[in-house]
LUMLUMMAR-362173 format. One line per 5 residues: for each residue x, y, z of C-alpha. Coordinates in nm, 2 decimals, padded with zeros to 4 digits. Layout:
! residues N
X/Y/Z | ...
! end
This chain:
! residues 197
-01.89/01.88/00.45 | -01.96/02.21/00.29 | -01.92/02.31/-00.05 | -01.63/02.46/-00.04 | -01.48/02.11/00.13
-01.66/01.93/-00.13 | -01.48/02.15/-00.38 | -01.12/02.16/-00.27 | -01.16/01.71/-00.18 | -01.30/01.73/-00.53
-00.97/01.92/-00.69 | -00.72/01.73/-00.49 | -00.88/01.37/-00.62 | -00.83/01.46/-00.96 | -00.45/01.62/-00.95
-00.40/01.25/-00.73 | -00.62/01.04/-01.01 | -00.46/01.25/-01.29 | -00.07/01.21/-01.17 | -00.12/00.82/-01.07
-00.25/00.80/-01.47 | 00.05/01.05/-01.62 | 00.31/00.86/-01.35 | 00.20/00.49/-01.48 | 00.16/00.59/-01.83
00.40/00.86/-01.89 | 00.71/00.78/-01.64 | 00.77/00.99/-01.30 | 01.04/01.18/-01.51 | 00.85/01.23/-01.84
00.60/01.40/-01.64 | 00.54/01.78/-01.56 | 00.34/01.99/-01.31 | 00.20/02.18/-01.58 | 00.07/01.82/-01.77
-00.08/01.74/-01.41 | -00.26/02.07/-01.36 | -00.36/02.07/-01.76 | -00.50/01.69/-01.74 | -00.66/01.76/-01.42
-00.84/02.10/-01.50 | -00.67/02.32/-01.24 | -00.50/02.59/-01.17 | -00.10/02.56/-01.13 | -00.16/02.69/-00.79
-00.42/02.48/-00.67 | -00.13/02.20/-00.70 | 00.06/02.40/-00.44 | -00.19/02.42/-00.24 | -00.16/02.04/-00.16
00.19/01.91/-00.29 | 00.57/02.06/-00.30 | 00.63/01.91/-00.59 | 00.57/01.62/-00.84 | 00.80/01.41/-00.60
00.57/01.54/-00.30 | 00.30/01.38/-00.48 | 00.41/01.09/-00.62 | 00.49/00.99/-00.26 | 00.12/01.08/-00.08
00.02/00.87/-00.37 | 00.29/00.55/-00.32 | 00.16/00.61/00.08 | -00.22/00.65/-00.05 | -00.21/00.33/-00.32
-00.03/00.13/-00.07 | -00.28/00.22/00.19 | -00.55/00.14/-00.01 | -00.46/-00.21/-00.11 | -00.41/-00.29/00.22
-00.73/-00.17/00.33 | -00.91/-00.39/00.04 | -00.71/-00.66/00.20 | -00.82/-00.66/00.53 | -01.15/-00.60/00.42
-01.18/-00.89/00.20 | -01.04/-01.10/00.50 | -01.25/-01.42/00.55 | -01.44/-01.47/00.94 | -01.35/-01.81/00.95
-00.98/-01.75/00.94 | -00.86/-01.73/01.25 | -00.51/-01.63/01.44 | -00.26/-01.40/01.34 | -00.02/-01.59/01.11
-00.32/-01.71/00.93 | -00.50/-01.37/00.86 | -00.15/-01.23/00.78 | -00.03/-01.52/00.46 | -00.45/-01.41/00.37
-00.37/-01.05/00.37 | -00.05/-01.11/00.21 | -00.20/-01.34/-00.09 | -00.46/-01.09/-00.17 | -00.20/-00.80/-00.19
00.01/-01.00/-00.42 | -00.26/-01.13/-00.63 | -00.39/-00.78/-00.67 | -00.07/-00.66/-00.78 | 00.01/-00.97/-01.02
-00.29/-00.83/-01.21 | -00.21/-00.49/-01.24 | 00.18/-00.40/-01.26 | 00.11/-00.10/-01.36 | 00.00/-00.03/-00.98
00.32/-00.31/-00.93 | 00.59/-00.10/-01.10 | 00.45/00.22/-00.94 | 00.46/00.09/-00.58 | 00.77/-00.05/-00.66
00.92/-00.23/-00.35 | 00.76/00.01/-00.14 | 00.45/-00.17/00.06 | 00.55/-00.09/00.36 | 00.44/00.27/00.33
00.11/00.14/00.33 | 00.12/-00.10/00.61 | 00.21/00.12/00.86 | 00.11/00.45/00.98 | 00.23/00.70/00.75
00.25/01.08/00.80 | 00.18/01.17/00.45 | -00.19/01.06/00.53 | -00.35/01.31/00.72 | -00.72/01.27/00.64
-00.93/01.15/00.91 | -01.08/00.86/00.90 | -01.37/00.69/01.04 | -01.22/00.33/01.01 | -00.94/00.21/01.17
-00.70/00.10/00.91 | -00.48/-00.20/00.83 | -00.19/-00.06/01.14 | -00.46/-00.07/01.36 | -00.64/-00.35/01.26
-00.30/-00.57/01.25 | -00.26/-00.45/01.65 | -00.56/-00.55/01.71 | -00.51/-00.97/01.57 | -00.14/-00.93/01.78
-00.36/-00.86/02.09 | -00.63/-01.12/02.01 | -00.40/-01.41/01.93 | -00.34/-01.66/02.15 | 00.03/-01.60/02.12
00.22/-01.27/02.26 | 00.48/-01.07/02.01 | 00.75/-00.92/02.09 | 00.80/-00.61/01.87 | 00.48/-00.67/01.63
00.62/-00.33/01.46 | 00.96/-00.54/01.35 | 00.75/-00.82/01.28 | 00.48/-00.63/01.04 | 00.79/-00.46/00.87
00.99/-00.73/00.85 | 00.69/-00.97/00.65 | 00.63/-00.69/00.47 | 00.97/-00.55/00.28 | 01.02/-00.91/00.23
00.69/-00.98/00.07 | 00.73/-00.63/-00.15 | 01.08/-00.68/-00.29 | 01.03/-01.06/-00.33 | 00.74/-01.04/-00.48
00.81/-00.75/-00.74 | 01.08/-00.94/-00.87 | 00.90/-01.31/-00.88 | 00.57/-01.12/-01.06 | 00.77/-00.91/-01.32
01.12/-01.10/-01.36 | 00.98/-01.45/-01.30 | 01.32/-01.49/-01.02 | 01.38/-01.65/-00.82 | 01.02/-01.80/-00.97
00.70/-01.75/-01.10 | 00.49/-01.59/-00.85 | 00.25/-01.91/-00.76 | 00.56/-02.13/-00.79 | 00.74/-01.88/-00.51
00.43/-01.80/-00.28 | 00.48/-02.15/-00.07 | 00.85/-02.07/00.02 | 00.72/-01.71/00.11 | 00.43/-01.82/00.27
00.68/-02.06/00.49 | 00.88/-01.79/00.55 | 00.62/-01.54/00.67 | 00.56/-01.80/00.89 | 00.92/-01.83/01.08
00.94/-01.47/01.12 | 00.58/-01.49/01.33 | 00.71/-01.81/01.49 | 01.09/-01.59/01.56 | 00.85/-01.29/01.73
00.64/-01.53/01.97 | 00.76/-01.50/02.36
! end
């Protein structure tokens, strides 16, 4: 990567490090370009060189912070879990543990995980690693089991687990979160056990 690269990666980390701050400190609404751009130490047009608008941003960062945990999910996974459903409640704990420890990452996510467990097109960096999509396609074709439409599946656990699980960590309904988790967890679990043929 050359230094002009370098530079432009450089600029474009801290308007995305500078808005996640101003977003989760500040509100969505309460927040300007020009605070971005200020914060940030950059030009107003360097911000349109890479976003629309604060609402362009704030979603390439839901996808990119969504993304992200995931990633540090599958990462942590353990080798000596093994099969699908198993990796997936793993995965699944982490996420929500992760985000029962920082709700300022929970309340700016909001109920949207599923932007970060499956491809999204506001991510257009390459990447040397496959990431959590791929990775989940890969344990569907190594289980012992075949899926019928893993995409529904993956969507499915996940929309549940986001909006269940924003509620049960913030609102305490229908429970606290470690109260709730077994009657997710044995949910999670039908809707594998509804996509095996």
């Amino acid at each position: 990567m050359g230094k002009v690269d370098e530079n432009k990666k450089k600029k474009k980390e801290a308007l995305f490090n500078t808005a996640y701050e101003l977003f989760t400190t500040k509100g969505i609404n309460a927040t300007a370009i020009s605070d971005i751009v200020e914060k940030a130490g950059v030009a107003k047009g360097t911000f349109y060189l890479y976003f629309k608008d604060k609402y362009d941003i704030k979603n390439k960062l839901t996808a990119f912070k969504t993304h992200e945990l995931f990633e540090k999910a599958a990462k942590a996974r353990k080798a000596d879990i093994s099969g699908l459903e198993e990796q997936l409640i793993f995965i699944i704990d982490y996420i929500i543990d992760a985000l029962a420890s920082n709700k300022a990452l929970l309340n700016f996510i909001s109920k949207n995980l599923v932007m970060g467990a499956l491809r999204s097109a506001l991510l257009t960096e390459e990447r040397t690693e496959p990431d959590f999509y791929e990775e989940f396609l890969n344990l569907v074709n190594e289980d012992s089991y075949k899926y019928e439409c893993p995409d529904v599946m993956l969507f499915t656990i996940v929309e549940l687990t986001g909006s269940t699980a924003y509620n049960s960590i913030l609102y305490n309904e229908p429970l606290p979160i470690e109260e709730y988790k077994p009657y997710l967890y044995r949910t999670v679990r039908l809707i594998i056990a509804s996509h095996r043929q």
